[in-house]
N, C-alpha and C positions, 0 to 999 in steps of 0.2 A: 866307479867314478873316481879320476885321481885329484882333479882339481872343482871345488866348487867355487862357479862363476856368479857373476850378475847376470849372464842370460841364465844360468840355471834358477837364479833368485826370482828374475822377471816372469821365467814360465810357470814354477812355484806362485807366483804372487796374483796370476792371471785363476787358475783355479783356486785360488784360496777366497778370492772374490768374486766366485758360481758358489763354492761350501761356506761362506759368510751370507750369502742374498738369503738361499735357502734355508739355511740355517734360522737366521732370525725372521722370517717370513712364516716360519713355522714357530720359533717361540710368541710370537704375538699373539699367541692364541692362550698359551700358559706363562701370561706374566706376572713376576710375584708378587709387583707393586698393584695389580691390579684382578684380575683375571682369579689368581688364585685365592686372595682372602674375598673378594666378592662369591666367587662359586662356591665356596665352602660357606659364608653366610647364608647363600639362597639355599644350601642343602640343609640349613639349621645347625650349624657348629656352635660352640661358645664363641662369643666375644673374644674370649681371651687367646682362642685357640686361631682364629682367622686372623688377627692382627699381628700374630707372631709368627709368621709362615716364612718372612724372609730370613728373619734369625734363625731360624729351624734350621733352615734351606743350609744359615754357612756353615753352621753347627754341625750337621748330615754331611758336608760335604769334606768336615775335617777329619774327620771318624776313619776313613777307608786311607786318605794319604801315605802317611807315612807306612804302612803296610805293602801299599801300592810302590812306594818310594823304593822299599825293602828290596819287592821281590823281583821290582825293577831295576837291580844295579846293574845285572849284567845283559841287558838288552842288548841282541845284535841285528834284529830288523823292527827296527820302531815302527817302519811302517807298515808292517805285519800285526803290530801289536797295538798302533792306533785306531785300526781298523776294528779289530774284536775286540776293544775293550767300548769301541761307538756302539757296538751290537747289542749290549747291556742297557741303553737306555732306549735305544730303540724299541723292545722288548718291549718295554716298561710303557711306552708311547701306544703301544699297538695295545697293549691291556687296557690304558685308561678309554682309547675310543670305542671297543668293543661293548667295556662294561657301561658305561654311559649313550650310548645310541640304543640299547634292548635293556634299558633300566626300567622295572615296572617304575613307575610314580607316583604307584601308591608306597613304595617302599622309600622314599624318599628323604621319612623322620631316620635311618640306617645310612643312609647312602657317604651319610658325609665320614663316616667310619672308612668307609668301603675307599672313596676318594684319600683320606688322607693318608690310608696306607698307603696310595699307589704314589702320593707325594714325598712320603718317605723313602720310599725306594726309586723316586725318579733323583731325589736329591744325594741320594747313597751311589748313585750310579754314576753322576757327575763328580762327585769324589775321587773315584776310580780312575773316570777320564782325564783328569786338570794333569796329574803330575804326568804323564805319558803321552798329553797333548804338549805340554811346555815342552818338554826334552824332541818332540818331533819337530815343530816350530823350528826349536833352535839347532835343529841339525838338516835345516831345510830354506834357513835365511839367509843372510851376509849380518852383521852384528852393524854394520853403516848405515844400514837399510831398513833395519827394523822398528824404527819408526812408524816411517812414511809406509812400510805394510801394514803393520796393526792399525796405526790411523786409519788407510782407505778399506780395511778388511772391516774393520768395523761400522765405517761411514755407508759401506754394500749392507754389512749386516741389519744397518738402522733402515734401509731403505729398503729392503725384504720386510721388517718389522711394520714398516708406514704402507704397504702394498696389504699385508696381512692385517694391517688395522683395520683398513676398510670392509674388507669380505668379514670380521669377527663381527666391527659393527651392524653389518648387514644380518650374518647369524643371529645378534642375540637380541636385533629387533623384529626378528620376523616373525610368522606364525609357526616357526618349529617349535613343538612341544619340549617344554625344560622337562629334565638337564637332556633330553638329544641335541638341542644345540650348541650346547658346550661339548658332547658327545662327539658331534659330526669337526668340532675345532680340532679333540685331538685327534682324530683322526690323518688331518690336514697336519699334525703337527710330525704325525709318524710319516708319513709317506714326504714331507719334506726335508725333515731329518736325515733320511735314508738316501734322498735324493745327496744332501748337502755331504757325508760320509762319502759316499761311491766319490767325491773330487777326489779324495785321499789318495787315490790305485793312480795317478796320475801325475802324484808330488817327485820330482828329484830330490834325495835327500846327499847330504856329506858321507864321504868313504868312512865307514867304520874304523874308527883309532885302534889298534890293535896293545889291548892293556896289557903291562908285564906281566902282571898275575891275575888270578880269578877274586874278583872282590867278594869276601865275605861276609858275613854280619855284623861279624867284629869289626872288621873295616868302617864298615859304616855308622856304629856305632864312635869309633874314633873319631869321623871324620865331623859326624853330627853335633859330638861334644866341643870339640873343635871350633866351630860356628858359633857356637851356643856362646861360648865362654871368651873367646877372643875376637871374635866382628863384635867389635864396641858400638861401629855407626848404624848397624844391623839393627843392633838391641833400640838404640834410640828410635830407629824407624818404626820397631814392633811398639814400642809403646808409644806413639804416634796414634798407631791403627789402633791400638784398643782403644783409646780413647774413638776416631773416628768411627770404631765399631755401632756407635751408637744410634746410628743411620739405619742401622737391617732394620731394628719394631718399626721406624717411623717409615721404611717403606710398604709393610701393611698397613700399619695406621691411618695415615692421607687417606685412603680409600674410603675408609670406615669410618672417620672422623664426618670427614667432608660428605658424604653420604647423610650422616645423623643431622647434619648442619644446614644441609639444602635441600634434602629429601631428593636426590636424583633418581634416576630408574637406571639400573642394572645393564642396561645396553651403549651407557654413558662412557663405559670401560674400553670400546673402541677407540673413541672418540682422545681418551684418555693414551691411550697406546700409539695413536695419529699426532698426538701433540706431543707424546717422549721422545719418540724416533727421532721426529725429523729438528729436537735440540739436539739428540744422543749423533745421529749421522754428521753432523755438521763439526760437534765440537770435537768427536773422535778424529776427523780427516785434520783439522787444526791443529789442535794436541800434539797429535801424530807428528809432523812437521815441527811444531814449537821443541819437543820434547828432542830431534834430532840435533836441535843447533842451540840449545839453552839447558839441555840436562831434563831429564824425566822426571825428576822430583819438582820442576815447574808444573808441568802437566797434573800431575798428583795435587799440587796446590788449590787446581781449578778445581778438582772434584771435590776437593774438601770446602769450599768457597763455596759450590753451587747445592751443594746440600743441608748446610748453614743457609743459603737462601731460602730451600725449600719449607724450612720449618720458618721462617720468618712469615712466608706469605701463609703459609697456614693459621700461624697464630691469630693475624692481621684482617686474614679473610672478608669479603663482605658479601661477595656474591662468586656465578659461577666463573665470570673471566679470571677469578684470583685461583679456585680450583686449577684452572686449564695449566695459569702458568704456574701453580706446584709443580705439576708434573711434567715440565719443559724443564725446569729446574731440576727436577730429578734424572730427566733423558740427557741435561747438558754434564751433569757430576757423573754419569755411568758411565757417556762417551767417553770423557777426558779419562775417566779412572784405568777402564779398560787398557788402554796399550799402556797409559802408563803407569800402571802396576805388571803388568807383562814385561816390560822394559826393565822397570828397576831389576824388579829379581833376576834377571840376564847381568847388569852394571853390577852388582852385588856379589854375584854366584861369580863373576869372571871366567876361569876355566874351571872352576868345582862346580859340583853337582846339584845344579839346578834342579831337579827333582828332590833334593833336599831342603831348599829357601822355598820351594814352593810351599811343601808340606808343613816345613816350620810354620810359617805367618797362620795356615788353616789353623793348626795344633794349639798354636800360641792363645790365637785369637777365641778359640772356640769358649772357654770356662765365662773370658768377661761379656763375651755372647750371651751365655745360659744368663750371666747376672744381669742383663741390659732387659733381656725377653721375661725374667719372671717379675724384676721389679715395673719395668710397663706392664705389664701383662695384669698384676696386681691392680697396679694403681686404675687401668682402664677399666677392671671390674667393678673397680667399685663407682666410674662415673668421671674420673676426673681428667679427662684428656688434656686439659691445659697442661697442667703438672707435670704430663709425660711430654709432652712440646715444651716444656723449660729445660727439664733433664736432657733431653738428648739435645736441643740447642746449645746449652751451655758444654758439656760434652764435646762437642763438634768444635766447637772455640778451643777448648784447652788442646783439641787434638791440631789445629790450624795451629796457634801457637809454638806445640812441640816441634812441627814441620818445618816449619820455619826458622826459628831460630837455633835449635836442640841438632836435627839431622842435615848432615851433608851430603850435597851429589855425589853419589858413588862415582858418574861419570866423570865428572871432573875430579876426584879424591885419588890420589895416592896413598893408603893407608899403611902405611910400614910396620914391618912387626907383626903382620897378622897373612900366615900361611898353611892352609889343614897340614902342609907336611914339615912345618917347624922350621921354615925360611921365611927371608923377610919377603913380603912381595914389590 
């Protein structure tokens, strides 16, 4: 292909939203806010250990990046390589429904062991995927348009997600013997997975840029240092997010909290996934749009806005209606977050290597991660949940703050002076 068009962008964008529906129709079944520290309570894990599954999750997911980043410099059929590196969590997907649908249940004081390994390597395995799906993405969009794709990709994605609420609901209240109904989910989770990957064999990508030389390690090494030391507005951004990092405990948490608070039953999680979606689908498609004609770091605004909501109505609680809209609040901050953190690091990376801003942000963020998940983790041991919904509220503020007044839109930024190859840009 020697020119990439908007009809090649539109037929890209038509399957990306069939590998979005399925996609998230199949994660509804494994969601972190919900799904996974619930299941991992009814198997008998620690407290400390089920409320920190999202933190884990980004934690696990920074691990594998830049290695991935590495060995991916000289990619010359992404969509060869996006394909098998989906295969790896697929795996992973087909293991957890196996061992959970022919789980004795007597063995179930074990089980959560057994699960949380397989959590670990479902979140190791997305690691793998992030930097080799972004660089597929972007060599498969128009940079005008990517937007209003990740918007509606993700608005399909929430709406796969609100389809898969209902049938989880229906699972986890019925007479299937636990955990096979959480069993029989991922099961649903792998075979829609696989569905949503097979879109890929389908994508137009961009002609292969033909590089002067063979990038090496050294190279990359160069180019990382590079970034690191000279994107000034980069850095401001990264410490932005660590501060907003402080949102992953509290997306285990809610569950757990608000559980201990109203005594719900465990098939509430649907219902809970029905009410993310359908803020997450809505805000995503808006975002998406906003984000094209006002800069991505607006979009980023909202997610950081509606996750500072979430811990407000938590604090404030009084009954289940205030639960429901936590977690609307948490589906409206993951919509918006979505494209536009996909977005910036596109505005950011410009023509360098987006597989490296990718990696970076995981890498960066991962340490004040581990410190956010042992000091909640800590403090929920011992009883005091409030405390942890002050910390990460307040948190969440100084990161709104940074955002705002501290980082500039890349999109709209000319930043002079800063070039991996020592030109001004």
């Amino acid at each position: 292909m020697t020119d990439f068009t908007l009809n090649d962008h539109n037929h890209n964008l038509k399957y990306n939203l069939i590998h979005e529906f399925f996609w998230g129709f199949g994660i509804a079944f494994h969601t972190l806010y919900a799904v996974v520290p619930l299941f991992l309570r009814e198997l008998g894990a620690p407290e400390s250990i089920a409320v920190s599954t999202t933190g884990l999750f980004s934690i696990l997911i920074a691990l594998p990046t830049f290695i991935i980043a590495t060995l991916g410099r000289n990619i010359h059929h992404i969509k060869k390589a996006v394909i098998l590196t989906h295969i790896i969590i697929l795996m992973v997907a087909f293991g957890m429904g196996f061992t959970f649908t022919i789980f004795d249940s007597e063995q179930i004081q074990t089980a959560w062991k057994i699960y949380f390994s397989y959590f670990i390597l479902y979140s190791l395995s997305i690691g793998i995927i992030i930097p080799i799906w972004a660089e597929f993405l972007n060599q498969s969009t128009l940079k005008s348009e990517r937007g209003k794709f990740f918007g509606l990709g993700f608005a399909l994605n929430s709406v796969g997600s609100l389809a898969g609420g209902f049938i989880l609901r229906f699972l986890l209240s019925s007479n299937i013997q636990f955990p096979r109904n959480f069993g029989i989910g991922f099961f649903i989770l792998f075979i829609s997975l696989t569905i949503g990957t097979f879109m890929f064999m389908f994508f137009r990508v961009k002609a292969h840029k033909k590089e002067n030389r063979h990038k090496t390690v050294k190279d990359f090494i160069t180019e990382t240092k590079a970034i690191v030391i000279g994107h000034t507005n980069f850095q401001k951004y990264l410490l932005s997010r660590i501060f907003f990092a402080a949102y992953l405990p509290g997306m285990g948490l809610y569950a757990i909290y608000c559980q201990d608070k109203f005594n719900f039953d465990v098939s509430q999680a649907g219902i809970f996934t029905i009410m993310n979606v359908i803020a997450s689908g809505f805000t995503s498609y808006v975002v998406g749009i906003l984000g094209d004609r006002m800069g991505h770091k607006s979009g980023m605004m909202v997610a950081y806005l509606f996750h500072f909501i979430a811990v407000l109505l938590a604090v404030f609680s009084q009954n289940m209606l205030w639960v429901y809209a936590i977690f609307m609040a948490i589906g409206a901050g993951q919509g918006a977050f979505m494209p536009s953190a996909m977005n910036l690091i596109y505005d950011f990376a410009e023509e360098r290597d987006t597989k490296i801003y990718m990696a970076l942000v995981d890498t960066v963020l991962a340490p004040f991660v581990v410190i956010y998940i042992l000091s909640i983790g800590y403090i929920v041991r011992v009883g005091n949940y409030t405390l942890s919904l002050y910390i990460i509220g307040t948190s969440l503020l100084l990161g709104i703050a940074l955002l705002h007044f501290v980082v500039r839109d890349p999109k709209r930024l000319v930043e002079h002076g800063f070039n991996v190859d020592g030109f001004s840009s």
